[in-house]
PLY file of the C-alpha trace (Angstrom):
ply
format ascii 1.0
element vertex 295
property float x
property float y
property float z
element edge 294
property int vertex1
property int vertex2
end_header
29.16 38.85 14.85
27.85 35.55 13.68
24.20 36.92 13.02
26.04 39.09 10.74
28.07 36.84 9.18
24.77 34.80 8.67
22.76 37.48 6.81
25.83 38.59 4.56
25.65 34.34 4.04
22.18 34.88 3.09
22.30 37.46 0.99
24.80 35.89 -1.10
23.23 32.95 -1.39
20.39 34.34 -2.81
22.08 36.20 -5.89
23.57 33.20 -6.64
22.28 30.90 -9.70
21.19 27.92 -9.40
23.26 26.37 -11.74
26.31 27.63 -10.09
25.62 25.37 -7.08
25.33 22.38 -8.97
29.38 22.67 -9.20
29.82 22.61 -5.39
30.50 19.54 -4.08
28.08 17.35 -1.65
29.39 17.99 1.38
30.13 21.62 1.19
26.89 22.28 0.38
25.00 20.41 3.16
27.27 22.54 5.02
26.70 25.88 4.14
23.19 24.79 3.60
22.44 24.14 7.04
24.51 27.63 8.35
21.92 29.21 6.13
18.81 27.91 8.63
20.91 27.63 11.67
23.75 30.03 11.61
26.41 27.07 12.19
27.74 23.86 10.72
26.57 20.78 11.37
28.83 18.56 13.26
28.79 15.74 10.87
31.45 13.25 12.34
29.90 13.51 15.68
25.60 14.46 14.92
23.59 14.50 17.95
20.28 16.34 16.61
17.50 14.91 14.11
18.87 17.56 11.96
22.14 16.87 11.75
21.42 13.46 11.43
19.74 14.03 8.59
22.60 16.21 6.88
24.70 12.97 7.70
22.03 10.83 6.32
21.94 13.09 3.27
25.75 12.83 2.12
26.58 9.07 3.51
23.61 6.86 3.77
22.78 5.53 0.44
20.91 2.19 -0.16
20.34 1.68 -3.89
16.40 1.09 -3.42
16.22 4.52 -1.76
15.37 5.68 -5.35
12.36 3.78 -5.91
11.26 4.67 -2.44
11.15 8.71 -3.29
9.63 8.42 -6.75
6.15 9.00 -5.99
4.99 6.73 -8.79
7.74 3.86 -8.40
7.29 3.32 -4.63
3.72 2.01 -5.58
5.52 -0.75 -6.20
7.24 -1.00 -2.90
3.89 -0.71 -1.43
2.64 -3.33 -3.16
5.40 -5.74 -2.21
4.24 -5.36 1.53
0.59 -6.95 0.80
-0.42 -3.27 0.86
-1.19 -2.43 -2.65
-5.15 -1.71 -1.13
-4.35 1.33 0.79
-2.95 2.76 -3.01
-4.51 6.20 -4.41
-6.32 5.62 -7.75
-3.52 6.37 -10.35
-5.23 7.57 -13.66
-2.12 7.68 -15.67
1.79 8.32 -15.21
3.17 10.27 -18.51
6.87 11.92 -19.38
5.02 14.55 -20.64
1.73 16.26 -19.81
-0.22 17.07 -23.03
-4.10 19.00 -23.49
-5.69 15.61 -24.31
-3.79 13.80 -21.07
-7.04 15.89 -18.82
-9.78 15.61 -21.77
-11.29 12.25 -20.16
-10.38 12.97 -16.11
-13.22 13.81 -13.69
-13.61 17.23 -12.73
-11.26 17.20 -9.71
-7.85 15.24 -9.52
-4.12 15.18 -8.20
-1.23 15.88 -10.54
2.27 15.54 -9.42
5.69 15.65 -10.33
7.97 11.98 -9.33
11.10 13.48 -8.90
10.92 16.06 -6.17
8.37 18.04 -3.31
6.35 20.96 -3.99
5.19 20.13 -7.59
1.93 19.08 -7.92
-1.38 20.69 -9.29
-5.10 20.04 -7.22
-7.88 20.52 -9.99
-11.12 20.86 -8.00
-14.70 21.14 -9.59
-14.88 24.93 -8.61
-11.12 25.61 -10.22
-12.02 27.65 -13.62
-8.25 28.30 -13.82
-6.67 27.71 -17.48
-5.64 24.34 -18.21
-2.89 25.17 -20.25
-1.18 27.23 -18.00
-1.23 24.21 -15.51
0.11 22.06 -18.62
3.22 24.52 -19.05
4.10 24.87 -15.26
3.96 21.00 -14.94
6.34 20.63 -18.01
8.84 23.01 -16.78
8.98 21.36 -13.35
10.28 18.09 -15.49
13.24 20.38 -16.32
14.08 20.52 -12.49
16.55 18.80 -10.46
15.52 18.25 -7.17
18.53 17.06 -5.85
20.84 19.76 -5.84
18.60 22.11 -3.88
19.28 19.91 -0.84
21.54 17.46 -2.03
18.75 14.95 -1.06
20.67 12.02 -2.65
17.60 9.87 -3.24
16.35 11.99 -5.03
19.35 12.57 -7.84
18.82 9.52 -10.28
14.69 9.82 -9.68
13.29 9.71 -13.94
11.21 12.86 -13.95
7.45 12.00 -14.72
4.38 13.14 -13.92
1.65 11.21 -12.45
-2.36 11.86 -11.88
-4.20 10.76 -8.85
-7.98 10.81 -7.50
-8.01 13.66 -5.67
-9.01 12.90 -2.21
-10.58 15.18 0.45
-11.63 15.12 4.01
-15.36 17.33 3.94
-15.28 17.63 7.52
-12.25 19.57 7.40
-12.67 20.90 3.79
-9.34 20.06 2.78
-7.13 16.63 2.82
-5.37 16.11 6.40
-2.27 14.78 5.79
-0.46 12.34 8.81
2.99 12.36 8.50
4.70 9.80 10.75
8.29 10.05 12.12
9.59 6.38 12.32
12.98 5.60 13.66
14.52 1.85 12.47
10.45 1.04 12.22
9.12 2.05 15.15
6.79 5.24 14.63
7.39 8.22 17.76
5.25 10.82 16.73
3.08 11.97 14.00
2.55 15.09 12.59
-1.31 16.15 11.39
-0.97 18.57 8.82
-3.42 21.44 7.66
-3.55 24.81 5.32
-1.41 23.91 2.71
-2.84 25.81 0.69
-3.75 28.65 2.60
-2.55 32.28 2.42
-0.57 31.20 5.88
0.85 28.00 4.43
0.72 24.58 5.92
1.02 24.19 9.63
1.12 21.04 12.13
-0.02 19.55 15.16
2.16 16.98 16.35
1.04 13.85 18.54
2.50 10.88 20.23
1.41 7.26 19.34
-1.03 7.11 21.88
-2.61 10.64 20.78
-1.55 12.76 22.93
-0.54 16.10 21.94
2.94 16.54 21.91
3.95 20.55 22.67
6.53 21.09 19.79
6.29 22.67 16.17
8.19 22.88 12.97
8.70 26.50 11.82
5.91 28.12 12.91
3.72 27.63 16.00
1.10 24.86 15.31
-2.57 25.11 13.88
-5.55 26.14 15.65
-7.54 23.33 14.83
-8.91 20.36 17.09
-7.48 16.82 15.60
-9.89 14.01 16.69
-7.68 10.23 16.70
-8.93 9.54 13.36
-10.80 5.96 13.99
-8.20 3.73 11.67
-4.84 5.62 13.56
-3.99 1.87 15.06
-3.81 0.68 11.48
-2.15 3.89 10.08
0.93 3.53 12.54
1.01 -0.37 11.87
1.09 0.08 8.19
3.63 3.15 8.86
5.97 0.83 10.68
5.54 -1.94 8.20
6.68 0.69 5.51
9.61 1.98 7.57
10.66 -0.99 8.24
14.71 -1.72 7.16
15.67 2.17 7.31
17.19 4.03 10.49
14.74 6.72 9.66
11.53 7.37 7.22
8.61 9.56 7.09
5.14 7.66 6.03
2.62 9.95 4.76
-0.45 8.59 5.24
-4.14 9.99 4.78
-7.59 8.77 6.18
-10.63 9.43 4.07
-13.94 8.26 5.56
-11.69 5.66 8.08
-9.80 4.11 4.82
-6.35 4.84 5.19
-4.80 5.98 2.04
-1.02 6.44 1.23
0.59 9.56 0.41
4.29 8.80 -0.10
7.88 8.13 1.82
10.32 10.96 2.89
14.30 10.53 3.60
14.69 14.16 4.33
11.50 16.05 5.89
12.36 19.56 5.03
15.81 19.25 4.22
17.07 19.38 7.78
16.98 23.30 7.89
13.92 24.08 9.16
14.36 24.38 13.28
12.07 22.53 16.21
10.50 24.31 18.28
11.69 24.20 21.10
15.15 22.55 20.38
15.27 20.03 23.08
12.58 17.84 20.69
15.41 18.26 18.10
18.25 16.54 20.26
15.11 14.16 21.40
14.42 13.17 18.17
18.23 12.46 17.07
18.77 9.99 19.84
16.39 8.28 18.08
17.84 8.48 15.18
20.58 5.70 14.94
22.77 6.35 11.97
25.90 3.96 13.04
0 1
1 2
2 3
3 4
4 5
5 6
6 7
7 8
8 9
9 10
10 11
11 12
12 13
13 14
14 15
15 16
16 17
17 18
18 19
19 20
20 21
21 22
22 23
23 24
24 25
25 26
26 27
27 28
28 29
29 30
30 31
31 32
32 33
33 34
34 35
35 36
36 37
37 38
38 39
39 40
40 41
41 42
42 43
43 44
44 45
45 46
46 47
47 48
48 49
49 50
50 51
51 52
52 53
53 54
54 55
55 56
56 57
57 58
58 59
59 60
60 61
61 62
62 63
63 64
64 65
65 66
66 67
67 68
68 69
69 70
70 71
71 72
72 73
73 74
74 75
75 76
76 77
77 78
78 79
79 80
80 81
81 82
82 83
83 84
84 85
85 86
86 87
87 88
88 89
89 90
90 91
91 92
92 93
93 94
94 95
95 96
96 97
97 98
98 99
99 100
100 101
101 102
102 103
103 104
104 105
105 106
106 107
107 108
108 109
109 110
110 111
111 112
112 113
113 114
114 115
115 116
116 117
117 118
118 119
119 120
120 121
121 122
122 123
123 124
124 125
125 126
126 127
127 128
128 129
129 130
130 131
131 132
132 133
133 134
134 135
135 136
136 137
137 138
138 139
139 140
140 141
141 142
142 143
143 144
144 145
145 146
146 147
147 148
148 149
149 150
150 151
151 152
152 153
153 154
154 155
155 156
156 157
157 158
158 159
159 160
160 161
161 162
162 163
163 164
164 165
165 166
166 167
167 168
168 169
169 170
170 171
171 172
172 173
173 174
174 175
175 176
176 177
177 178
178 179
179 180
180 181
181 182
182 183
183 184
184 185
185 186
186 187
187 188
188 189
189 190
190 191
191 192
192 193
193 194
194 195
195 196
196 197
197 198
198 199
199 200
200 201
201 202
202 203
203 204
204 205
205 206
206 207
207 208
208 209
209 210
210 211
211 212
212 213
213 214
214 215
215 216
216 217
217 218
218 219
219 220
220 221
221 222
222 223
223 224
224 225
225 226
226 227
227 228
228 229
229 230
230 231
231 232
232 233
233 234
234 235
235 236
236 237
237 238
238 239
239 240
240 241
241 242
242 243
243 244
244 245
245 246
246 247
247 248
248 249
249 250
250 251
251 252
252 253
253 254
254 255
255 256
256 257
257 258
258 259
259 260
260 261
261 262
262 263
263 264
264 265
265 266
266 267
267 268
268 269
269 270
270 271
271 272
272 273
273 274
274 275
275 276
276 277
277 278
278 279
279 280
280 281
281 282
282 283
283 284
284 285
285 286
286 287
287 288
288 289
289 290
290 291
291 292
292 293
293 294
């Protein structure tokens, strides 16, 4: 019976317009939200797991700097404030809107991103004959998005929507950029998550490792990546610039990159995922939330 009540959920939710959840209020959508991946609410006066924690966090943990922190071009800032303004990507410009002469003067490969949410961001590399000006439209119309009120992510909400442009980075032995996304709990990093195939036909997928590099048997979604991570040689300075990062919050990611043993930042996450998509297997998930100290 609940399966079924899940899918008829489901199914509604996905005829539904967008706009038409921007009048439901906070809480009631974290709710239903999080029945959508899981097939129950969250217990949010009483969270054990990461992520119900991080529905909590969502709705009720709300530091005014948070902001800055999830815009991917104000947190260079942040960044900089820690003495770490070195380990900053190359920014070639940061615009309000993207325009045919913005890419007339760029090198033949480079980053373009949205500030104000995940999943918006353009990789121009030297073999890429793809239209510009389609690129140009898509990254317009992504200004017109609100972030926010797909997961009420509340750093997110009062983000200015910009675009930004970055050196586009890449590690050859791997033929794509690794990303290391580190799980840090009141600044302490547990475990980090190597990630690969973004953009493959299969999608991204992780490995996931303790501090000490260990592999640590547990995935997010989908079972991890067949491919062999080597410690990259700076991963003692990666987690001690992670923790410096985290430092002041009961939980952030720190995306971090290494490219030829320089470690390069990528950018802070409140809410990996939203909180909806499951560990596997759970018992990392109720791990992870005793971590996570919210009170």
């Amino acid at each position: 019976m609940k399966r079924k009540r899940q899918e008829i959920l489901k199914k509604t939710y996905n005829l539904i317009p967008d706009c038409i959840f921007w009048l439901v209020p906070d809480r009631l959508y974290v709710k239903f939200l999080y029945f959508y991946s899981y097939g129950k609410f969250p217990d949010l006066k009483n969270p054990k797991t990461f992520d119900e924690k991080l529905q909590w966090y969502k709705l009720y943990y709300r530091k005014p700097e948070m902001t800055a922190l999830a815009d991917k071009y104000e947190v260079r800032k942040y960044v900089k404030s820690k003495n770490l303004g070195h380990i900053l990507n190359e920014l070639y410009f940061v615009k309000d809107k993207l325009e045919i002469k913005d890419l007339e003067e760029l090198p033949d490969s480079y980053v373009i991103k949205t500030t104000h949410g995940c999943n918006m961001n353009v990789i121009k590399e030297i073999s890429d004959d793809k239209d510009v000006s389609s690129n140009i439209k898509m990254v317009n119309k992504w200004l017109r998005k609100r972030h926010y009120y797909h997961g009420r992510e509340w750093a997110y909400k009062n983000i200015k929507p910009r675009i930004i442009c970055e050196k586009y980075l890449k590690n050859e032995e791997f033929g794509e950029l690794i990303d290391y996304k580190f799980y840090c709990f009141s600044g302490k990093a547990d475990v980090v998550f190597a990630c690969a195939g973004r953009f493959s036909e299969e999608g991204v997928g992780y490995n996931a490792y303790d501090m000490d590099w260990n592999k640590v048997n547990v995935h997010k979604g989908k079972p991890g990546v067949d491919i062999k991570f080597n410690k990259p040689e700076n991963f003692d300075e990666m987690k001690e610039i992670a923790e410096i990062l985290a430092g002041g919050y009961p939980f952030i990611r720190v995306d971090l990159y290494s490219v030829e043993g320089k470690t390069v930042f990528g950018e802070l996450t409140f809410y990996p995922d939203s909180g909806i998509i499951p560990f596997t297997p759970d018992e990392y998930n109720y791990y992870l939330g005793d971590l996570f100290k919210i009170r």
